[in-house]
N, C-alpha and C positions, 0 to 999 in steps of 0.2 A: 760200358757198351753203348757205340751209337744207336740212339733209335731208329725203327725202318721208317723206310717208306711207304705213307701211307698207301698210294698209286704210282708203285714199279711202270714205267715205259715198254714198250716192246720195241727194242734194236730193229728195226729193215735194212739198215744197213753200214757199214765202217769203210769208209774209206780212206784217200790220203790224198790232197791238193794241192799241185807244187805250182809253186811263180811261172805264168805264162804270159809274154816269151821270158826265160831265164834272163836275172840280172845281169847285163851289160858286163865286159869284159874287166873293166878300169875300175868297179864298186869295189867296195872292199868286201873280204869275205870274211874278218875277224874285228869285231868290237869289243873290245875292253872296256868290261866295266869302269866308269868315271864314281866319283866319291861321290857324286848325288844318285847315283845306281847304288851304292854301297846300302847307304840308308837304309834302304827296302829289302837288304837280303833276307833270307828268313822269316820274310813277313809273307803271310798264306795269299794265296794269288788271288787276283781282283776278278768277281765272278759278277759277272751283269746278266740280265733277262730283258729280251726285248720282245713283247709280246704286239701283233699283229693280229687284229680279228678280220674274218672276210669270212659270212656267214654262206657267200657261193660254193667253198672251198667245201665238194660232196665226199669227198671221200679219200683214203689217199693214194689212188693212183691217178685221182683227178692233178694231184704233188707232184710225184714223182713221175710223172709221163710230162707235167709240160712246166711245172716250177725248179722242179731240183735238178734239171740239167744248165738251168740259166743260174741259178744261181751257184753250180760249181764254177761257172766257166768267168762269173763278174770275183769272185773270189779269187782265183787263180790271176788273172787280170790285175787286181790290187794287191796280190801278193808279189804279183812282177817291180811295182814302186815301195814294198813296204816287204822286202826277202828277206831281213834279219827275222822276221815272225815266224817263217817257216826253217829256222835255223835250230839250234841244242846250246842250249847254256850249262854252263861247266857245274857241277855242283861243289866240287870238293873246294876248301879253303885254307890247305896245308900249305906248310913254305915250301916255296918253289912252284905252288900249282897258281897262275893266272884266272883268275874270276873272267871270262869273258863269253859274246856269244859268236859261234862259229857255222856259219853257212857252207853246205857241201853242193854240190853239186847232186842233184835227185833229192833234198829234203825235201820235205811237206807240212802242209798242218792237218792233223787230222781230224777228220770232218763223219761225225756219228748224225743218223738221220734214223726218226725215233717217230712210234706214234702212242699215244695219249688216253687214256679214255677218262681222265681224270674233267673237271668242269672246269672251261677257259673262263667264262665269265667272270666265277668266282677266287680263282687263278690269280686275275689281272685285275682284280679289284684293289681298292682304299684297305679295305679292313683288315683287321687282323685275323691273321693265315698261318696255320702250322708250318712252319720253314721244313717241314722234313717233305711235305706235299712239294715241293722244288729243286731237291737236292736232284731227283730226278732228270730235272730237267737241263742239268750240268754237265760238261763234258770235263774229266779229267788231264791234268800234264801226264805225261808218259813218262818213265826214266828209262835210262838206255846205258848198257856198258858196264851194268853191276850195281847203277843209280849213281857212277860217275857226270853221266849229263842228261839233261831232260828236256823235252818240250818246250817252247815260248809260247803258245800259243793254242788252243783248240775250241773245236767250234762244234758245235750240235745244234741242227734243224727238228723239234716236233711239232708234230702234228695233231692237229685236236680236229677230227671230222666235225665239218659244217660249223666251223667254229672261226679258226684260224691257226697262225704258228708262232711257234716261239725261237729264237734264236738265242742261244747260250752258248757265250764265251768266257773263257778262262785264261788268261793272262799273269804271267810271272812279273809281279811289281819290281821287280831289281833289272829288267828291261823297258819299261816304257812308263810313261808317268799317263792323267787322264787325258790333257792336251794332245799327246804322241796318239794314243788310244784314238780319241777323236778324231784326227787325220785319217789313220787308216779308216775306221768309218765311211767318214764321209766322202773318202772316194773309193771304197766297195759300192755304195750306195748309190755314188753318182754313176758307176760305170753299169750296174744292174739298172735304173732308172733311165737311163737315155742309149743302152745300146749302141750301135756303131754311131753314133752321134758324142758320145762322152771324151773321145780323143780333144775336139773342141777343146772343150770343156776343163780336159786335163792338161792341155797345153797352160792354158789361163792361172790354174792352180800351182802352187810353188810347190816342188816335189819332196818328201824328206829328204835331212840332209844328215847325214850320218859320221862326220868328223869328229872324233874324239878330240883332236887341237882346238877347237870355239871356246874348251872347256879349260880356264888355266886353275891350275892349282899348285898357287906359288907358295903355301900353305903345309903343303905335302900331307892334306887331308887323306889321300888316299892311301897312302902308308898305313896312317893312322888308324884310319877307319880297319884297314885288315889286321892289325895288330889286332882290335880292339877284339873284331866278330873270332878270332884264333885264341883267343882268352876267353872269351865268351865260352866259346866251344867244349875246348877244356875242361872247361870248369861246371859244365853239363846243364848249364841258363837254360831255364824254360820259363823266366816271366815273361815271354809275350804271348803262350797260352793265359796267364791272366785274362785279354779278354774272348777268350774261346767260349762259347754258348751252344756248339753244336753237339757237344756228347752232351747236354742236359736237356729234359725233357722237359716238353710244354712250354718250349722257346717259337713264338711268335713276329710275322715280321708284318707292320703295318707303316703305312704313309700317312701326313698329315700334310694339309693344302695351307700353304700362309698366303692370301690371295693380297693383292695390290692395296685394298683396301685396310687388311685388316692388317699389314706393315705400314702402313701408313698412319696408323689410329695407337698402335705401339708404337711406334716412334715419337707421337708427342708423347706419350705418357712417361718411356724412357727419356725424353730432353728435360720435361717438367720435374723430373725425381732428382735427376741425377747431373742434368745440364751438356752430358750427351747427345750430338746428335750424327747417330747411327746408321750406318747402312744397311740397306734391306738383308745383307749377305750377315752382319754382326746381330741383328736383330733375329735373326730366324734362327740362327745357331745361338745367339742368349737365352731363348724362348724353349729351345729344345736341352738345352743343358740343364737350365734348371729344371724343369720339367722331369728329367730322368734322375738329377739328386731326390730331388721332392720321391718320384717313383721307388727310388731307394732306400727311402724313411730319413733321407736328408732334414728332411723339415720338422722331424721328432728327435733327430740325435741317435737314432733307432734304423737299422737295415729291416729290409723286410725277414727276413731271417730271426730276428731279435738282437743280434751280433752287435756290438757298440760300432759307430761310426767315425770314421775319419775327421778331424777337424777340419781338415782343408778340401775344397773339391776342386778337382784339376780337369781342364780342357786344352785341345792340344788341335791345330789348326797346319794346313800347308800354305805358304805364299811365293808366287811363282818366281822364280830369280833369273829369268833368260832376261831382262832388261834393268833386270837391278846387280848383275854380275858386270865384271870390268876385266876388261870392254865387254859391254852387251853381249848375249849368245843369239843367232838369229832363231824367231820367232820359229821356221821351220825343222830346228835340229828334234834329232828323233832320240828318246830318252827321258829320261828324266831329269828334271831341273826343279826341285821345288827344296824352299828351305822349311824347316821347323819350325813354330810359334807356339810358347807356353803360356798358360794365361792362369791364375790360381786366385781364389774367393773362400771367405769363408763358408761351409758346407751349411750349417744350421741356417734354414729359414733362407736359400737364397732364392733372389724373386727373377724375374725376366729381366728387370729393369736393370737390376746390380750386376746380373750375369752380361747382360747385353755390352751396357757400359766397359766393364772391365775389358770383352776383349775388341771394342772397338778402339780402347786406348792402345793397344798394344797395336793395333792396325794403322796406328796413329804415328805410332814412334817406326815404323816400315820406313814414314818419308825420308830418315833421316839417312846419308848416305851410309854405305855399309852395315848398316842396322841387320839386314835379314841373316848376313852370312858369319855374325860378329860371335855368337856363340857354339859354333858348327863343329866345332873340336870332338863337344861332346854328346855328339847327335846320338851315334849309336848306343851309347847305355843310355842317356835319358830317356830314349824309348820304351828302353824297357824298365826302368822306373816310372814312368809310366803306367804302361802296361799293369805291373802289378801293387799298382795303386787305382786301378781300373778306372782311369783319366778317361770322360767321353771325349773322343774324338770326330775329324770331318773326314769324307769319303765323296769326291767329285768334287764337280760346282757348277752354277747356272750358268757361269761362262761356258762353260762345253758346248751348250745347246746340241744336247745330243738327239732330242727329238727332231731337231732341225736335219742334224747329219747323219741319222738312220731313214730317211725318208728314200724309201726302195723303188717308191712309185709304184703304176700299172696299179692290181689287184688292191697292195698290200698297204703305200702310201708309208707317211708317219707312223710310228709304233703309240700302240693304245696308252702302253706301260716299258717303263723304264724302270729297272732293278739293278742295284747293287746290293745281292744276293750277301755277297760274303761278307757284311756287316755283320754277321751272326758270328763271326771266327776276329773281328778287329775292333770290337769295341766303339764301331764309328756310327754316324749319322748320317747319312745319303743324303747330301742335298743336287738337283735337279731346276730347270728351269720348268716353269708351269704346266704342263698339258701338251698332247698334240697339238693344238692351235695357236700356240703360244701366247692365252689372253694374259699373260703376266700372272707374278707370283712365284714362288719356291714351292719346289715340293721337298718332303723332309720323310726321309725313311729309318725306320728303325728296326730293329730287333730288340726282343725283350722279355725274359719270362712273362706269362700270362698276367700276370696277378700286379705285377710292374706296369705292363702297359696297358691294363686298365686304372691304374691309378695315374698312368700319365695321359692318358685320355680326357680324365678330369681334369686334371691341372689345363692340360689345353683347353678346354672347354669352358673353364673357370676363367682364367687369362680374357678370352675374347667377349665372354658375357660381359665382364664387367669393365670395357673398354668401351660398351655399344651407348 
């Protein structure tokens, strides 16, 4: 049984937000899944929290009288360049049935507006936070048709009197990768922030492009790929619950800051051990790998459980392929494009430096032509080998700059905090560019039984003391 919630939300209101004005006659209205869509099917959808404080914010019809009409109307607006979001993705993967997403005429996304009494402060803090305190604050996919097709997209506004708000989206990973995600963003954000002024603005910007032809697959990956998940199926696979944490209790979700300085001060020590020298994006994911073995009794041989350990410790990374595919995909297709990277260390006693090193070599060997797409055959089961060898994984990246592209302006500005929430259900690590101000640095989110992440609190803590 899942555990509750600690602070249940009170619904004010459900509604449904379609693309305004309706997509252009010539779009297309049916996207088929492409093989780097495939990857992700099955995989639990990407849940972010963007949290907003504005301590003006009295009460909530001070919201809903002069925020929540503007911000249906800059949604609807970005749904008009980004309407596959507001479309129904197929779910069934029998022969004969097409994996795609199909846009009708009258879809929506639907958009739950919620208030709080739960403590924002505490909410949108560093520390570790019972993740059931937030599931709240998520809005679900819909299925539709028997659970034939479902939602892409949904959205939930709450509110926290004299506090501020939170926005919480949920997204079907087998539709859009972080980059896709980011775009629409960023121009919600820009059209909510400049008003009848954002057309500007949105001329300037390149619009998604949503051609399944950019995409070749001389490979017949996508064949494959549906064989693979129609066997899967069959055969009743559930290792990518493997890394599921949400039916256990006393699973916490906390950030850790890697500021400029203190990758910089790990990175010698990584060159000097190992001869490595790393970048801040391999260094902050070495530092948080081992860290979570260590948290696992990695560094005893020992689970925290008492259960014997794995010999080997596996970490699993995405690297973008629109400019390493042939011919190139352009930068603005809407989708996902990301390939696979495995990277494997021995488990006993691995330190930040080893972990570091290791998958900066493998970020190493990307340069080499065709490197990223060369093992792609067998993407979909090694996932879930993976999975149920509970491989940590990445989730986002600082290239997003999402605190950049959530900047709403007016009241609400940059987001305090940034969450990728459903780290709790994928076994990943959230990484993020630094702060609203963006003084540099990663920030690195976890999930993690209690007892785990304060043993990887130390190891973090341990790590930087003795770098100083």
């Amino acid at each position: 049984m899942a555990p509750q919630p600690l602070h249940p939300v009170t619904v004010l209101e459900q509604c449904h937000v379609s693309p305004s004005p309706a997509p252009a006659a010539g779009q297309p209205r049916v996207l088929p899944l492409t093989f780097f869509d495939l990857v992700f099917w099955g995989f639990p959808p990407v849940q972010r929290l963007l949290f907003y404080d504005n301590a003006d914010l009295l009460g909530v019809s001070d919201f809903t009288l002069g925020e929540l009409p503007r911000i249906k109307k800059s949604l609807a607006a970005a749904l008009h360049h980004f309407y596959p979001l507001a479309g129904k993705l197929t779910c069934e993967m029998a022969e004969g049935v097409v994996p795609e997403v199909v846009f009708s005429q009258g879809d929506s996304v639907p958009l739950t507006v919620a208030v709080s009494g739960d403590d924002f402060e505490d909410l949108a803090g560093d520390h570790a936070r019972d993740t059931t305190r937030l599931h709240p604050l998520l809005p679900a996919l819909r299925k539709h048709g028997g659970s034939r097709s479902q939602d892409v997209l949904a959205v939930q506004v709450t509110v926290f009197p004299r506090a501020g708000i939170c926005i919480g989206t949920t997204l079907h990973h087998a539709v859009a990768d972080g980059s896709s995600y980011a775009h629409f963003l960023r121009t919600w954000a820009a059209i909510h922030r400049l008003g009848p002024e954002c057309r500007k603005v949105l001329e300037m910007d390149v619009p998604p492009l949503f051609d399944r032809g950019v995409v070749r697959d001389d490979a017949g990956l996508r064949e494959a790929f549906l064989r693979d998940h129609r066997g899967l199926a069959a055969a009743g696979d559930r290792r990518l619950d493997g890394w599921d944490l949400s039916l256990r209790p006393g699973v916490v979700l906390a950030t850790f800051r890697f500021t400029d300085k203190q990758l910089r001060a790990l990175g010698g020590h990584v060159e000097s051990a190992t001869s490595a020298r790393c970048s801040p994006y391999a260094l902050a994911c070495g530092a948080a790998w081992a860290g979570i073995v260590h948290a696992r009794g990695g560094g005893s041989g020992r689970n925290v459980d008492g259960a014997a350990a794995a010999p080997r410790a596996h970490f699993g990374f995405v690297t973008g392929c629109k400019p390493r595919a042939s011919p190139p995909i352009p930068a603005n297709y809407f989708g996902n494009c990301l390939g696979l990277c495995r990277v494997e260390a021995g488990e006993r006693g691995l330190t930040a430096a080893a972990a570091s090193a290791a998958i900066w070599r493998v970020i190493e060997g990307l340069a080499e032509e065709g490197r990223a797409l060369r093992d792609a055959r067998g993407w979909v089961r090694s996932v879930r080998e993976y999975a149920s060898a509970r491989a940590v994984t990445v989730a986002g990246s600082p290239k997003l700059r999402l605190y950049a592209a959530a900047d709403f302006g007016g009241a609400w500005g940059r987001p305090r905090k940034v969450e990728i929430a459903s780290v709790e259900r994928t076994g990943a690590v959230a990484l993020a560019e630094s702060g609203r101000d963006g003084d540099g640095g990663i920030e690195v989110g976890l999930a993690l039984p209690r007892a785990e992440m304060e043993a990887f609190r130390a190891f973090y803590q341990d790590l930087f003391a003795s770098l100083c």
